[in-house]
BALOBA-1460 file (C-alpha; in Angstrom, 3 decimals):
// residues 224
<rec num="1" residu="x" x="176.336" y="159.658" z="119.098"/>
<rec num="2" residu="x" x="179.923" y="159.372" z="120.480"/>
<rec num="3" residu="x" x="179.196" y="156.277" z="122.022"/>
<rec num="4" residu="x" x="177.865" y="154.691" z="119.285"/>
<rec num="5" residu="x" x="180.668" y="155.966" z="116.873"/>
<rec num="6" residu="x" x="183.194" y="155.080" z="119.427"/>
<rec num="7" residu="x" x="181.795" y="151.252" z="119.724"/>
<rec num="8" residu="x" x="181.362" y="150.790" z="115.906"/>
<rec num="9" residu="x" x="184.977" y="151.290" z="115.509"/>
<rec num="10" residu="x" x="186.131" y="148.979" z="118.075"/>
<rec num="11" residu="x" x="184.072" y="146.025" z="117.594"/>
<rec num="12" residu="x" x="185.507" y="143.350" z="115.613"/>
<rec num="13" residu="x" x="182.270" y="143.116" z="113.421"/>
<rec num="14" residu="x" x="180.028" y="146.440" z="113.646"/>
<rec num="15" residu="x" x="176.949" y="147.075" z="112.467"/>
<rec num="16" residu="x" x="178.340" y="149.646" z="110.269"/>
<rec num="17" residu="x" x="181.805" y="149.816" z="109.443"/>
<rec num="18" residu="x" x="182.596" y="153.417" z="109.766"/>
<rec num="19" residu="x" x="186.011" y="153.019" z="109.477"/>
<rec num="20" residu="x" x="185.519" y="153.798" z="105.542"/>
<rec num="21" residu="x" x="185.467" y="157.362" z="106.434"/>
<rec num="22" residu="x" x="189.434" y="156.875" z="106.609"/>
<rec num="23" residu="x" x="189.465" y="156.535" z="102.682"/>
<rec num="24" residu="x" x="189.819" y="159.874" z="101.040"/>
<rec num="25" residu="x" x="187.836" y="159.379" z="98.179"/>
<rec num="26" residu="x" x="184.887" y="158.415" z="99.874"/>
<rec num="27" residu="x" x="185.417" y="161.317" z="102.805"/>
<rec num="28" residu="x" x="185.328" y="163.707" z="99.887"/>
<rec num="29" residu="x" x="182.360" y="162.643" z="97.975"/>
<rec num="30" residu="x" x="180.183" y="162.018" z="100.651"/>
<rec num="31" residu="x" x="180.988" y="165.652" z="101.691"/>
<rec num="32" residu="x" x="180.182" y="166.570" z="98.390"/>
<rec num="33" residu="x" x="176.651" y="164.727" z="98.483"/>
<rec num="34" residu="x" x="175.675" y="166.217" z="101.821"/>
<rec num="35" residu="x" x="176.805" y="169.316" z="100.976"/>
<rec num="36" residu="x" x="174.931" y="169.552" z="97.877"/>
<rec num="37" residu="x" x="172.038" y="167.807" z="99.648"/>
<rec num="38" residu="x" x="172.232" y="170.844" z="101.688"/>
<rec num="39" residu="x" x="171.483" y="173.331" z="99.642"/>
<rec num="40" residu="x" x="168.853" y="171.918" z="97.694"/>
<rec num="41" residu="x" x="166.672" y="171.426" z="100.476"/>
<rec num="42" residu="x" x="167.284" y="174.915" z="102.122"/>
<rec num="43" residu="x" x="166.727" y="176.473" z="98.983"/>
<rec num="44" residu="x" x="163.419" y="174.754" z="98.301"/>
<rec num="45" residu="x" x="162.629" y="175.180" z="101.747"/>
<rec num="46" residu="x" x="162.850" y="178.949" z="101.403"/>
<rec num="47" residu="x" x="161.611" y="179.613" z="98.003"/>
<rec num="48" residu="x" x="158.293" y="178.935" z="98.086"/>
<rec num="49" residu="x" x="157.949" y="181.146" z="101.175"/>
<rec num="50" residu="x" x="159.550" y="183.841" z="99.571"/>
<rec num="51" residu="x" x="157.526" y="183.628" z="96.516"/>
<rec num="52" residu="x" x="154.238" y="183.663" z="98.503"/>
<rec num="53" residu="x" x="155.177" y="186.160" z="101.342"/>
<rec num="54" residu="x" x="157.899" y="187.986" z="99.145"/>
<rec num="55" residu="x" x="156.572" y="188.536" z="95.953"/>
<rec num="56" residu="x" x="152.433" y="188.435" z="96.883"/>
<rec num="57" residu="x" x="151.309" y="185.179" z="94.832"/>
<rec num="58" residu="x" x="149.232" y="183.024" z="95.802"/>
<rec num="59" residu="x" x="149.726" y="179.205" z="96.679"/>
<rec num="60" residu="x" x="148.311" y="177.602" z="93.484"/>
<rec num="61" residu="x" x="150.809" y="180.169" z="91.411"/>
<rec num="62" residu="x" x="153.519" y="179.284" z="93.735"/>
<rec num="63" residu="x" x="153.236" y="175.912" z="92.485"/>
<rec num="64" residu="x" x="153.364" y="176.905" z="88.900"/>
<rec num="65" residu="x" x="156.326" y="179.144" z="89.075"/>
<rec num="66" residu="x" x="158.736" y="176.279" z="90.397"/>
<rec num="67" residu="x" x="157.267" y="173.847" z="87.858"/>
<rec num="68" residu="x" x="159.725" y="174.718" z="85.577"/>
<rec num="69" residu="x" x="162.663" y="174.078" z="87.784"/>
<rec num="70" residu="x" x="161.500" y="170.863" z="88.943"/>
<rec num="71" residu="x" x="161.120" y="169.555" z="85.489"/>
<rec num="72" residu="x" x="164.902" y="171.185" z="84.980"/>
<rec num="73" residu="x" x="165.999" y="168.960" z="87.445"/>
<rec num="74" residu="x" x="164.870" y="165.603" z="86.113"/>
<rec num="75" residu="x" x="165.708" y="166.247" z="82.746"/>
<rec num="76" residu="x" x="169.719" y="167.759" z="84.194"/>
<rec num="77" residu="x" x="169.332" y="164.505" z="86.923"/>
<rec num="78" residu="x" x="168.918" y="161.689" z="83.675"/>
<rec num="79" residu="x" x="171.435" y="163.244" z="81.679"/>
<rec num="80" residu="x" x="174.399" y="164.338" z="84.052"/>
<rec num="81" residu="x" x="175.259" y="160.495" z="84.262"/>
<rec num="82" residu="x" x="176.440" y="160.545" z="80.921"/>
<rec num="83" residu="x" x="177.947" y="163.949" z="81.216"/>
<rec num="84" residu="x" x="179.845" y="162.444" z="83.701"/>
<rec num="85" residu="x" x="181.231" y="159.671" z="81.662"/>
<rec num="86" residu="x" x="182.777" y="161.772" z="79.323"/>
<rec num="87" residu="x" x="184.111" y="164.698" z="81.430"/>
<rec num="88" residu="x" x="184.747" y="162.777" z="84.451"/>
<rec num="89" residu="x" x="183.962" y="163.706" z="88.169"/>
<rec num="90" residu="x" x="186.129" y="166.997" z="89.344"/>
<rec num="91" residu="x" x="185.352" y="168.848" z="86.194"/>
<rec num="92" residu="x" x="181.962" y="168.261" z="85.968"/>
<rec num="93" residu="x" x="181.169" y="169.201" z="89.905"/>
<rec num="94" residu="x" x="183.381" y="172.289" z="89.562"/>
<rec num="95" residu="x" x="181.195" y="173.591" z="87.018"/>
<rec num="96" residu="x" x="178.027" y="172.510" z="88.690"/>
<rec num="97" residu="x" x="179.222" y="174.460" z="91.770"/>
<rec num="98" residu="x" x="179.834" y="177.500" z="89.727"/>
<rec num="99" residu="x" x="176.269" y="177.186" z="87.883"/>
<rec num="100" residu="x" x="174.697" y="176.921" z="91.341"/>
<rec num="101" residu="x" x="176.548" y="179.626" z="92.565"/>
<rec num="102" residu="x" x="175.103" y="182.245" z="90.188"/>
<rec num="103" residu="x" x="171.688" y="180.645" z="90.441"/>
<rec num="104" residu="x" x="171.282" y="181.173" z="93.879"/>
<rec num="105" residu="x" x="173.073" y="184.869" z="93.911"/>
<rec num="106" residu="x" x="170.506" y="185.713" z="91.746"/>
<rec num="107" residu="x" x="167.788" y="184.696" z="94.527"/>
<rec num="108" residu="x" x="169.974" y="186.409" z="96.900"/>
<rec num="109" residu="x" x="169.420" y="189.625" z="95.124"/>
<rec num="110" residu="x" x="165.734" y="188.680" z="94.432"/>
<rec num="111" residu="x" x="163.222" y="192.045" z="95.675"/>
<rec num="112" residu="x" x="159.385" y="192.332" z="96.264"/>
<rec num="113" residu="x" x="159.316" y="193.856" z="92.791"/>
<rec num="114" residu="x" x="161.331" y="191.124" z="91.085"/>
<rec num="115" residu="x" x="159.879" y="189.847" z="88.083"/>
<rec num="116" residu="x" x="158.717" y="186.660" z="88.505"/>
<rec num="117" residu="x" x="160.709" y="185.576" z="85.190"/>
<rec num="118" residu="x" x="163.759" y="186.546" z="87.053"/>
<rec num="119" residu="x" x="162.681" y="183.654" z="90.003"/>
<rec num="120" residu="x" x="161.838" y="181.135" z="87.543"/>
<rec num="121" residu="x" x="165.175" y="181.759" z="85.535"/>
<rec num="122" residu="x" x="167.071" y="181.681" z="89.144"/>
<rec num="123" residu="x" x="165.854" y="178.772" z="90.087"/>
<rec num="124" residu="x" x="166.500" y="177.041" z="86.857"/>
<rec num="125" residu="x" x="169.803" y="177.917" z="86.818"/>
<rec num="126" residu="x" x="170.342" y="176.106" z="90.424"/>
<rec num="127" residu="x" x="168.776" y="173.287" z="89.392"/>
<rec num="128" residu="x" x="171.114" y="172.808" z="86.504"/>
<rec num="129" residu="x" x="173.850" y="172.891" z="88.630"/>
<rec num="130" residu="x" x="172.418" y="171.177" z="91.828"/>
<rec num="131" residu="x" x="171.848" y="167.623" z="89.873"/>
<rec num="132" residu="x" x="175.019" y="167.836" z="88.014"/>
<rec num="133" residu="x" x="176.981" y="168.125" z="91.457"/>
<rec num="134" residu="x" x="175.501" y="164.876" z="92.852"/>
<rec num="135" residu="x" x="175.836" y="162.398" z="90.186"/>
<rec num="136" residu="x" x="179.713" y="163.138" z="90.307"/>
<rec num="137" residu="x" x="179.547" y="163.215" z="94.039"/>
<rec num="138" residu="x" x="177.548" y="160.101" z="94.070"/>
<rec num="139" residu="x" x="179.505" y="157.613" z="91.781"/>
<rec num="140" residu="x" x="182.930" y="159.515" z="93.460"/>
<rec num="141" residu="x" x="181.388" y="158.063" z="96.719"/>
<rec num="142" residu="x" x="180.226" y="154.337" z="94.899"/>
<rec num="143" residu="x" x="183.628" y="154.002" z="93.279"/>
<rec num="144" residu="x" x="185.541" y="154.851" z="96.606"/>
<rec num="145" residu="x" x="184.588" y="151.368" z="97.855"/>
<rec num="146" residu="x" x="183.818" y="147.965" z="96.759"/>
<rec num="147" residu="x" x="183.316" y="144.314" z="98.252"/>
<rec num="148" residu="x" x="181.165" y="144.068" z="101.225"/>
<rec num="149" residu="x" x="181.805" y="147.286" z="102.401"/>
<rec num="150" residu="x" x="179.734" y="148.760" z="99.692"/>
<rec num="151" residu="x" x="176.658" y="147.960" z="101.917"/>
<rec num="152" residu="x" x="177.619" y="149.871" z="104.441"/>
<rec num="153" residu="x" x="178.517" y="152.743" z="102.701"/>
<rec num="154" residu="x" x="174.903" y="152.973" z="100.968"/>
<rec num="155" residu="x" x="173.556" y="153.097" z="104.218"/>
<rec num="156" residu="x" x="175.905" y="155.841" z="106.019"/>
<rec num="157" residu="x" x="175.376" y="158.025" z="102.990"/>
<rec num="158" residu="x" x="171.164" y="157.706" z="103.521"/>
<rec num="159" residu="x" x="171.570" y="157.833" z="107.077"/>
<rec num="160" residu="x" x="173.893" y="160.934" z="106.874"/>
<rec num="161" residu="x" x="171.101" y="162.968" z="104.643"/>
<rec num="162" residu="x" x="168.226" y="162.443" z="106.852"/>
<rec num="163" residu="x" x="170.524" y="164.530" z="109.378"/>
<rec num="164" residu="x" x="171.938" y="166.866" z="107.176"/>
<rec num="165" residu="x" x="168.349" y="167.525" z="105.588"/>
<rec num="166" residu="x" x="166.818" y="168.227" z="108.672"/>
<rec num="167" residu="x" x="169.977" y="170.514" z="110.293"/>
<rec num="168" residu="x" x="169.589" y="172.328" z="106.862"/>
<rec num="169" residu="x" x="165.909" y="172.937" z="107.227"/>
<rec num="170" residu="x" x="166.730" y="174.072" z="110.515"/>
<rec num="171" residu="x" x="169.256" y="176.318" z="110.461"/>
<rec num="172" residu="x" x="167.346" y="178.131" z="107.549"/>
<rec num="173" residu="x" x="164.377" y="178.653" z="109.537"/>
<rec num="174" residu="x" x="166.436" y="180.505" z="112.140"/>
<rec num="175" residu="x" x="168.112" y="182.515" z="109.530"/>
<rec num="176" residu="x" x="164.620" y="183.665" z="107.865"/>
<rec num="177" residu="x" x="163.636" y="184.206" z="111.445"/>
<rec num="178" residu="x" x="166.526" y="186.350" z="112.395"/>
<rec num="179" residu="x" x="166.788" y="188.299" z="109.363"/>
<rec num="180" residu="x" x="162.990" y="189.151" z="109.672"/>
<rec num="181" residu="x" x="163.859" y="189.926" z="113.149"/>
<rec num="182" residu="x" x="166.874" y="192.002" z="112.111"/>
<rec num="183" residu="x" x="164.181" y="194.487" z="109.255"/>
<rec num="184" residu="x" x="163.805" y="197.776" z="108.694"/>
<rec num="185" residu="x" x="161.107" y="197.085" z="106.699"/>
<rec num="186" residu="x" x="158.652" y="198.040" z="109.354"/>
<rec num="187" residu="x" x="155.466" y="196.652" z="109.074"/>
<rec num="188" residu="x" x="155.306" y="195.923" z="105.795"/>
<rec num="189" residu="x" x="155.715" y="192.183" z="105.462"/>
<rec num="190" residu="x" x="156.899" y="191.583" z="102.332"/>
<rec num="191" residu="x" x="160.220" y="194.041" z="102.974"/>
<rec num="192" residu="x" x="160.705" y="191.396" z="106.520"/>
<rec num="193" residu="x" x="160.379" y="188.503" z="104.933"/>
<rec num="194" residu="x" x="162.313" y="189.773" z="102.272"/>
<rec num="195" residu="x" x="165.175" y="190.905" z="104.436"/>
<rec num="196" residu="x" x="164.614" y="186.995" z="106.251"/>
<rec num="197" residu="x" x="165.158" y="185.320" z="103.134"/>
<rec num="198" residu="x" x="168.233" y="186.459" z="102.073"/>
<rec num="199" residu="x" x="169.646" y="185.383" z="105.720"/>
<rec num="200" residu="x" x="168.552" y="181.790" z="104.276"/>
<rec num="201" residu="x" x="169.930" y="182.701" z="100.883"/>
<rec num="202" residu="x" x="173.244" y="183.358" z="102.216"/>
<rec num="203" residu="x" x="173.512" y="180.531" z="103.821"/>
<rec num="204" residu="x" x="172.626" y="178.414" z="100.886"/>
<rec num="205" residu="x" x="175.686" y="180.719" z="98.947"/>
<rec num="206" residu="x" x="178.403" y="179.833" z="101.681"/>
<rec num="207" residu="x" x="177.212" y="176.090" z="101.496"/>
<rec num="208" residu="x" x="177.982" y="176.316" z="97.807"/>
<rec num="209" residu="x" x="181.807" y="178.039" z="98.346"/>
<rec num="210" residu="x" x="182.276" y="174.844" z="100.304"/>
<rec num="211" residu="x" x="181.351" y="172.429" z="97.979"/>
<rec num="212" residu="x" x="183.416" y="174.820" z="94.945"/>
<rec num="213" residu="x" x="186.429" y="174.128" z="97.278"/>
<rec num="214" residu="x" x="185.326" y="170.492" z="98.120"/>
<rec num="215" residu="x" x="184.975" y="169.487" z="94.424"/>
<rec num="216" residu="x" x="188.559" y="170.791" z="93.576"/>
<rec num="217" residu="x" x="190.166" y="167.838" z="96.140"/>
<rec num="218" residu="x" x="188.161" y="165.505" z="93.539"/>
<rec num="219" residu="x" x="190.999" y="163.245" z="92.410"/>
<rec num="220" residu="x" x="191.034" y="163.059" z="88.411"/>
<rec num="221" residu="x" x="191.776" y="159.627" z="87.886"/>
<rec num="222" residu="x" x="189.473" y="158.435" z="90.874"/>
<rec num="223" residu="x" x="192.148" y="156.949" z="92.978"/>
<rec num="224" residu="x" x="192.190" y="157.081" z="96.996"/>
């Protein structure tokens, strides 16, 4: 990876010119993206696997309980562009930081005997603030560059969440593994997994701190 980073700077005409990541703005709000990218994917990652060896429901119900949340998430998706055009991009991911925040605390602090209304509402709550932290991020990132440079910059930004998706997934598999290794639940499943899922959860908080304090670099007026 060095190499290759190393020779795409020096070559007169690279394949990818990655010497965009010298422009602020677009530093920033591709930070912002994969940060956010982040913690949608671990969360969804470790949900469903808490719901079914957490709470006790089955697979089918599983599906049903995050239904609502998913359909949260298109409908917050389609309208946080225009949300965004009328509070701009720093205010708007601030807040969505802070609504993602309290959704995923409230996972955090999720038990076997949570009501499953409680889930549902938690994961609504992320998902209101999840979508409304990329479109901000996004168009931060679009504006940040323009000519034939925008090419490249579409294709850093999908290369870069491939990795960051998969490193996510990753690291909250070992987390869920270590807190489950790290119980005093015993043998009773639910308790370890339980105990392993708030490992993930945690992570998926601190990834959210660092897009609060990410978003508040967001430059008002959009300029580099």
């Amino acid at each position: 990876m060095y190499f290759i980073v190393h020779r795409q700077l020096n070559l007169k005409n690279p394949v990818l010119n990655l010497k965009i990541f010298s422009i602020t703005q677009f530093r920033t709000g591709a930070l912002l993206v994969m940060v956010d990218f982040e913690i949608i994917l671990s969360t969804m990652y470790l949900l469903p696997q808490f719901i079914q060896k957490g709470l006790s429901f089955a697979v089918a119900l599983t599906g049903i309980i995050m239904l609502p949340g998913g359909l949260i998430n298109a409908i917050t998706s389609a309208l946080a562009g225009r949300i965004y055009d009328s509070q701009g991009a720093k205010r708007l991911a601030v807040l969505s930081f802070i609504i993602a925040f309290i959704g995923a605390l409230m996972l955090a602090l999720a038990t076997p005997s949570t009501p499953v209304w409680y889930i549902i509402l938690s994961q609504i709550i992320l998902m209101i603030g999840c979508p409304l932290a990329m479109s901000p991020s996004q168009t931060y990132v679009l504006n940040a560059i323009q000519g034939p440079a925008s090419a490249d910059s579409s294709t850093i930004m999908n290369t870069l969440q491939q990795i960051v998706g998969a490193v996510a997934t990753a690291i909250a598999t070992i987390l869920l593994a270590m807190g489950q290794g790290m119980s005093k639940g015993g043998g009773v499943r639910a308790v370890r997994f339980t105990n392993g899922a708030y490992y993930g959860f945690y992570f998926t908080l601190i990834l959210i701190v660092i897009g609060f304090l990410l978003s508040l670099t967001i430059k008002a007026d959009g300029n580099n």
